[in-house]
N, C-alpha and C positions, 0 to 999 in steps of 0.2 A: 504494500500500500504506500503509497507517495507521500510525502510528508508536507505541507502547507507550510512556511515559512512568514510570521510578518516581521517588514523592520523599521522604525518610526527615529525618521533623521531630526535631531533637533538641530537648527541654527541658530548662529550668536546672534542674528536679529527675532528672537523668540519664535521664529516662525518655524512649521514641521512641515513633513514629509514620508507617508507613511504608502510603503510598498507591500506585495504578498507576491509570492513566486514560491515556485516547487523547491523544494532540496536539494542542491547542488553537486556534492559532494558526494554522493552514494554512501556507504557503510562502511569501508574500510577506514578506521579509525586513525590511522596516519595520515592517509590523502584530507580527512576532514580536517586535523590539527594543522597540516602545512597549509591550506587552502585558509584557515581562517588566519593565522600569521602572515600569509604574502596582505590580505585583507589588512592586516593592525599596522603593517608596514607602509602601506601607499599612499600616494599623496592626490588619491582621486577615488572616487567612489562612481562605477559605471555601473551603468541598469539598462538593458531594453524592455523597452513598455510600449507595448500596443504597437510594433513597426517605429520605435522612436529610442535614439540612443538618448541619454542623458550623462553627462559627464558631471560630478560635483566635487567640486575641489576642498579638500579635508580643511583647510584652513577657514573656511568657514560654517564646519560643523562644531559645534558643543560638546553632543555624543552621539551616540546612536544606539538604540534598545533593538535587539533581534526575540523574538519569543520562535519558536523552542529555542532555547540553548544549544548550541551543534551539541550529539554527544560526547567529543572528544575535543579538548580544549588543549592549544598550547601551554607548556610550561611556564609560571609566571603569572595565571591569570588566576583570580581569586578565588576560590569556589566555595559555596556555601555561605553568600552574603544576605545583609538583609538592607533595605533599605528603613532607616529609622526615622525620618520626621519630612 
């Protein structure tokens, strides 16, 4: 079964950005931890939507929330947080 991804771009002008796309990465747990590190390292965030590339240059995002979590996350990243107020 396909996995449904959403991901909600926050920009430093308070404004968002909220995508849904299939699972990218398939299941082997390695190609998903390198796939999401080449992601934490980039200085562009690229999407096609509907026949439309969108290019968004990380220097003006805040952060960005993915729900699911990929299951396999690079080293480094925090896991088991909570967010508190």
């Amino acid at each position: 079964m396909e996995t449904t991804v959403y991901g909600t771009i926050y920009f430093m002008d308070k404004t968002k950005l909220t995508l849904r796309w299939p699972r990218q990465a398939g299941n082997d747990p390695i190609e998903i931890a390198s796939t999401v590190k080449k992601a934490l390292e980039s200085d562009r965030i690229m999407a096609e939507v509907e026949g439309r590339l969108l290019i968004i240059p990380v220097r003006n995002v805040k952060y960005i929330e993915i729900s699911p979590a990929p299951p396999k996350l690079p080293k480094g990243v925090l896991l088991g947080a909570e967010i508190m107020g």
